[in-house]
KEKE-3310 file (N, C-alpha, C; in steps of 0.2 Angstrom, whole numbers, plus 5000, padded with zeros to 4 digits):
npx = (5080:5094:5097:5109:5111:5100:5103:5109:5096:5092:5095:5089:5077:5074:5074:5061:5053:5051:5042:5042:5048:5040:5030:5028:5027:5014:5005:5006:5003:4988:4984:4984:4973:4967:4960:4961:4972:4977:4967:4973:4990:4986:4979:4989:4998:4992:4991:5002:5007:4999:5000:5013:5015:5010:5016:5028:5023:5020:5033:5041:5030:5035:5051:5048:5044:5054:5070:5081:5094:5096:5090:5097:5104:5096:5085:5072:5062:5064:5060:5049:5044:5047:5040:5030:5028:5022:5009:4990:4988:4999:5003:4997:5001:5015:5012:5007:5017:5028:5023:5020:5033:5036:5027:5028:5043:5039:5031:5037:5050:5041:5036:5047:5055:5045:5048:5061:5061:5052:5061:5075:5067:5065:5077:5084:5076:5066:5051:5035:5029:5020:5027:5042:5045:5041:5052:5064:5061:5066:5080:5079:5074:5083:5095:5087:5088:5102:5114:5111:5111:5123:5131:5128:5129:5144:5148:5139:5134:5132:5120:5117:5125:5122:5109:5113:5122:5115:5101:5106:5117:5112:5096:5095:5100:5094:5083:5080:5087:5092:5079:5073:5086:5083:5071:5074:5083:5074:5067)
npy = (4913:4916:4931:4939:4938:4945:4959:4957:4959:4971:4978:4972:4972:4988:4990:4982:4989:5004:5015:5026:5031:5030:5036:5051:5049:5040:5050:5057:5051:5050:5062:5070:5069:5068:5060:5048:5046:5045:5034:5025:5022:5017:5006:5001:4999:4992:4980:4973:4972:4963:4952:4950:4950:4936:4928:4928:4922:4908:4906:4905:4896:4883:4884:4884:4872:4861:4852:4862:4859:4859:4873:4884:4880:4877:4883:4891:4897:4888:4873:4876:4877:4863:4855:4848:4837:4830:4829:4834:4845:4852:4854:4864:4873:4874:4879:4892:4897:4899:4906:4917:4922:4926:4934:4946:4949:4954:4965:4973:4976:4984:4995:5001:5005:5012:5022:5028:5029:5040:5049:5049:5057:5069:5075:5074:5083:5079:5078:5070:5064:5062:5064:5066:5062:5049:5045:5046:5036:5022:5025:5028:5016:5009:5015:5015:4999:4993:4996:4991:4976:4978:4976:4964:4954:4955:4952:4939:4938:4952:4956:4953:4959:4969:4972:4971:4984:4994:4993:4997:5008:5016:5018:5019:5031:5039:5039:5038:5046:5060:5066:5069:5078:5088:5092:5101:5109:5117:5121)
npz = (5130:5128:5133:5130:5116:5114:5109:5097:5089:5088:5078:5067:5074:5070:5058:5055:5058:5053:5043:5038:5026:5016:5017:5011:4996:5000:5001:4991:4981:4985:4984:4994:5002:5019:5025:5018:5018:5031:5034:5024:5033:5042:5041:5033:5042:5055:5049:5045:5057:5063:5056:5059:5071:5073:5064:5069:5084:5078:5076:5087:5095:5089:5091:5103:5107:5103:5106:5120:5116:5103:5098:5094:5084:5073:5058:5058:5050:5040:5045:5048:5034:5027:5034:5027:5025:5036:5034:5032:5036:5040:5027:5023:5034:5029:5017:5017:5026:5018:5006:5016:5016:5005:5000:5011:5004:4993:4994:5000:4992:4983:4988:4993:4979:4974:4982:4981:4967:4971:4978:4967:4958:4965:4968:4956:4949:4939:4933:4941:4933:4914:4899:4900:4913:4907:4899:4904:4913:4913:4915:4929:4934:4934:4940:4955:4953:4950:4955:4969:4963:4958:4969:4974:4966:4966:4979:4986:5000:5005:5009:5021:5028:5025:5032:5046:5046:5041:5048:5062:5061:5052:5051:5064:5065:5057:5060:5073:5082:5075:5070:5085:5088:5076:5078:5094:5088:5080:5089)
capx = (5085:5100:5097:5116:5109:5095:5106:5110:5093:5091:5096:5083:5069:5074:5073:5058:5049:5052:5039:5040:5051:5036:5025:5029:5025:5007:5002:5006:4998:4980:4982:4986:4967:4971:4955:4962:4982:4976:4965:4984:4994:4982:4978:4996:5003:4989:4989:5008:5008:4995:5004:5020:5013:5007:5023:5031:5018:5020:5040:5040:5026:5037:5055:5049:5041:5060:5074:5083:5102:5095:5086:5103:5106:5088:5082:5062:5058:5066:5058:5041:5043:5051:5034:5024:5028:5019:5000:4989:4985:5007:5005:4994:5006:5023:5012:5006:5024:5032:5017:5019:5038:5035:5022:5034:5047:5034:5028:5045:5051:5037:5039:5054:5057:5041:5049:5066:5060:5051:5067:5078:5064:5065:5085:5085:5069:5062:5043:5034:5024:5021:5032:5050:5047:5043:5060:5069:5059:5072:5086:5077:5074:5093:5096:5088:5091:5108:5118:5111:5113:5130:5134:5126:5133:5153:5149:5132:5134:5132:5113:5116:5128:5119:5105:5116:5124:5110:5097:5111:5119:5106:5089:5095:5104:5089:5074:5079:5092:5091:5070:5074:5092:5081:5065:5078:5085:5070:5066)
capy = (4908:4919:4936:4940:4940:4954:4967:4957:4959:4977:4981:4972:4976:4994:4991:4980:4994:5008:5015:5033:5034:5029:5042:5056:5044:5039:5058:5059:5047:5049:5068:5076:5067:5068:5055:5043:5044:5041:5026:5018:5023:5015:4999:4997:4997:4986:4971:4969:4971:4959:4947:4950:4943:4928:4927:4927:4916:4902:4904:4904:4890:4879:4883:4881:4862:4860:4852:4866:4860:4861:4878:4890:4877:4875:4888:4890:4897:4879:4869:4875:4875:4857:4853:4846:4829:4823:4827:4841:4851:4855:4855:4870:4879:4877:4883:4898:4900:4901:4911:4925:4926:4929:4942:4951:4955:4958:4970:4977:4979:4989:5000:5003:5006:5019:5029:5027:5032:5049:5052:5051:5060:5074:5073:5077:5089:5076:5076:5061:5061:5066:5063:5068:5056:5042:5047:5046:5030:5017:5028:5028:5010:5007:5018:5009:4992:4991:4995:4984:4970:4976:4973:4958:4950:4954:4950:4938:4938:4957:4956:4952:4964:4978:4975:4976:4990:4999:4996:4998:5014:5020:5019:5024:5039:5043:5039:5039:5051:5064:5071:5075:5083:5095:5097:5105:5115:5123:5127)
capz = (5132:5126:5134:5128:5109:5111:5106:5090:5084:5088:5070:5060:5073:5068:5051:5054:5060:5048:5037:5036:5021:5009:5018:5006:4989:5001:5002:4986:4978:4988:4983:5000:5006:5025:5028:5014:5020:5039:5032:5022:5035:5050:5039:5029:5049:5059:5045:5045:5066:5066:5054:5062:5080:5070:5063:5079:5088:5077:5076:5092:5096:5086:5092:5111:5107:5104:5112:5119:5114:5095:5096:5090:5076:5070:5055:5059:5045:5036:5049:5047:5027:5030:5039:5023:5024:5040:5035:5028:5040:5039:5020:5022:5037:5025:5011:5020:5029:5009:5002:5015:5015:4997:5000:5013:5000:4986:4997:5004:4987:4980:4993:4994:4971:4974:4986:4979:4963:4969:4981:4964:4954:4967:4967:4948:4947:4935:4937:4941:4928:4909:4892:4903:4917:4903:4895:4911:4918:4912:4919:4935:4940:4933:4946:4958:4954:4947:4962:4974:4958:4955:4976:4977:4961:4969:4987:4988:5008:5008:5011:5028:5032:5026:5036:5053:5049:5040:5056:5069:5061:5047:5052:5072:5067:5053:5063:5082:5083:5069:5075:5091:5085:5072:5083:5097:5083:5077:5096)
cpx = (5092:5100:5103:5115:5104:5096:5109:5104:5092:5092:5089:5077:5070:5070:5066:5052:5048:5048:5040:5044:5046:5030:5024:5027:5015:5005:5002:5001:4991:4980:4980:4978:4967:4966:4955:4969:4981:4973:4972:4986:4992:4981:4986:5000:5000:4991:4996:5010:5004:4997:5011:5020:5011:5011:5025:5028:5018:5026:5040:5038:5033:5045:5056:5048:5049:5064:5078:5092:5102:5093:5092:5104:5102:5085:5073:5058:5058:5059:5050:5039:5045:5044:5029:5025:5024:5010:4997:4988:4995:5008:5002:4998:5013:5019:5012:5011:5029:5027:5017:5027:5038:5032:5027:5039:5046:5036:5033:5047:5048:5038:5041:5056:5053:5044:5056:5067:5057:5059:5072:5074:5065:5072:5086:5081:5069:5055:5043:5029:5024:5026:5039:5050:5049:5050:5065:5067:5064:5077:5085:5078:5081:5095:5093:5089:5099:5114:5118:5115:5121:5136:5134:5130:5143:5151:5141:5131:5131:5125:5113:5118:5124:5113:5108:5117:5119:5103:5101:5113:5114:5103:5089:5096:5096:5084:5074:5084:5089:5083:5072:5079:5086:5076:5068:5081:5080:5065:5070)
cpy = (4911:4927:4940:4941:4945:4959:4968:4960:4965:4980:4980:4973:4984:4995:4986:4985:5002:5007:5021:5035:5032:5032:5047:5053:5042:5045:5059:5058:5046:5057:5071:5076:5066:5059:5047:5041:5042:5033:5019:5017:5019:5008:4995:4996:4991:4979:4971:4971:4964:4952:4946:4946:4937:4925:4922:4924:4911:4900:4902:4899:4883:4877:4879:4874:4861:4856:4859:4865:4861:4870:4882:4887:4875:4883:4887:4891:4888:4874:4868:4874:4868:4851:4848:4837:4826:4823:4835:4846:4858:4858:4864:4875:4879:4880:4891:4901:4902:4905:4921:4927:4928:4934:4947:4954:4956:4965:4976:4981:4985:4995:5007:5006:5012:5025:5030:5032:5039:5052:5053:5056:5066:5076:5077:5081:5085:5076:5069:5061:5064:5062:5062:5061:5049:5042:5043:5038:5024:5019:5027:5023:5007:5012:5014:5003:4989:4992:4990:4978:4969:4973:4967:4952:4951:4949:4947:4935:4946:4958:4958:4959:4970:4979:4974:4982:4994:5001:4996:5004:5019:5022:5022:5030:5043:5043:5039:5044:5060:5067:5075:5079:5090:5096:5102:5111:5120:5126:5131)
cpz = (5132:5126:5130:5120:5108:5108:5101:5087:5088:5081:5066:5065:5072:5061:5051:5054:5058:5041:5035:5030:5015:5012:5013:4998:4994:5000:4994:4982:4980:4986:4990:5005:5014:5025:5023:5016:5027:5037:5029:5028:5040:5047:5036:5036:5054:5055:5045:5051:5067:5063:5056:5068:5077:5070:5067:5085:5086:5075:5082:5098:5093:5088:5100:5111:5105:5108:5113:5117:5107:5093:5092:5083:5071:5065:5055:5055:5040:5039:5046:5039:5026:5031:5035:5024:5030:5040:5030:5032:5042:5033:5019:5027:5032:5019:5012:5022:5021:5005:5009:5017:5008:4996:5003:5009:4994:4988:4998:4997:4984:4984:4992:4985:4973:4977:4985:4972:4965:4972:4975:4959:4958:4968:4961:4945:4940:4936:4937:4936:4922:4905:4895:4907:4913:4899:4901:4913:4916:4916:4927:4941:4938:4939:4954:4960:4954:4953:4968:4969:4959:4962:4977:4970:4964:4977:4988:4997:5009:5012:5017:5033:5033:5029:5043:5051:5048:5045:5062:5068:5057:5049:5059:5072:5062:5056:5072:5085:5079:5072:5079:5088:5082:5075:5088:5093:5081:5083:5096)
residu = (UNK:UNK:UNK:UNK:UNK:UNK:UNK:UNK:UNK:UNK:UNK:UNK:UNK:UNK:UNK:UNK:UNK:UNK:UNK:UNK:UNK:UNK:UNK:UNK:UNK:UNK:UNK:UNK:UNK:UNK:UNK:UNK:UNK:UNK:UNK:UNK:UNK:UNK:UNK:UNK:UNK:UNK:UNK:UNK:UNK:UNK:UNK:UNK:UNK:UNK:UNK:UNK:UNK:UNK:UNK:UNK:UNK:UNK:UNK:UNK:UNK:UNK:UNK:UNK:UNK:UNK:UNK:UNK:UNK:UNK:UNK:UNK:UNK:UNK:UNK:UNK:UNK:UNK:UNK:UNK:UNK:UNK:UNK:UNK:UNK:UNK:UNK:UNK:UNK:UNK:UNK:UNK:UNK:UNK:UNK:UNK:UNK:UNK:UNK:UNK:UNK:UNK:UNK:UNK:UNK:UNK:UNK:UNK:UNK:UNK:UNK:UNK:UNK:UNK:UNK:UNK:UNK:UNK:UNK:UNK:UNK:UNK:UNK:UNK:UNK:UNK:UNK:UNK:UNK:UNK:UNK:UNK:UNK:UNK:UNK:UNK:UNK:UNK:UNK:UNK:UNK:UNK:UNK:UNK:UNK:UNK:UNK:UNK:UNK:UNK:UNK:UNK:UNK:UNK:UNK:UNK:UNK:UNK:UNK:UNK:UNK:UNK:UNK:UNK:UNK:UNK:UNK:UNK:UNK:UNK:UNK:UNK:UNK:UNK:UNK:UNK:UNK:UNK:UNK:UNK:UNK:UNK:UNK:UNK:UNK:UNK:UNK)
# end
């Protein structure tokens, strides 16, 4: 309906569609098994493509039964968690609609601390494991959390910002850019 806003959401389906920074923690952790890191890597990609379309098939489903002079002013996710009051068959879409945006950024989170945590363990030639790591392990995830925390306690809008700019300049220039660049280099 608003062609003119597509190339808003170019940021976050960037960032929606970025895995490969917790590929090096999956290898690891399966111990370098090729036929057990294709099986993650091929089921941890289809089940959130195939909840994604659902997603998006029931955002969707519910925006177009709309009027359309409401749809820019209507929050969908609200709506459909919103939904419980007119029967059960609703009671069970807003539970499921709040139960798997809560899975999403379990899921996100965990992630994202694992591959964060080897990235600052290989940073600091910390191992990952053993006596030393557990020394360090406090320092680690204060390293990870305490930054975000510290931005988001000055400025509780940044959220947003940092996912424009981080999928419009980050992840483009780290994941769509940046490949080819070093592939043509080591031709």
């Amino acid at each position: 309906q608003h062609p003119n806003e597509v190339v808003n959401a170019f940021p976050i389906l960037f960032l929606a569609l970025v895995y490969q920074n917790v590929v090096p923690t999956v290898v690891a952790q399966l111990e370098g098994d090729r036929k057990k890191i294709t099986t993650a890597i091929a089921t941890g990609t289809t089940m959130p493509l195939l909840m994604f379309l659902a997603w998006n098939a029931v955002i969707l489903g519910n925006v177009m039964a709309m009027d359309p002079s409401t749809v820019g002013t209507v929050n969908p996710v609200a709506l459909l968690q919103s939904s419980s009051d007119t029967g059960s068959g609703q009671m069970v879409l807003s539970t499921l609609v709040g139960t798997f945006s809560e899975l999403a950024l379990i899921t996100s989170l965990i992630g994202f601390v694992y591959g964060l945590i080897d990235a600052l363990t290989d940073v600091t030639g910390i191992p990952t494991e053993g006596p030393v790591f557990q020394k360090w392990k406090p320092a680690l995830f204060a390293g990870v959390f305490l930054p975000p925390l510290a931005l988001s306690v000055g400025n509780p809008d940044i959220f947003y910002s940092a996912l424009d700019y981080g999928g419009a300049f980050g992840v483009s220039t780290l994941f769509l850019v940046l490949p080819p660049i070093m592939v043509w280099q080591e031709r």
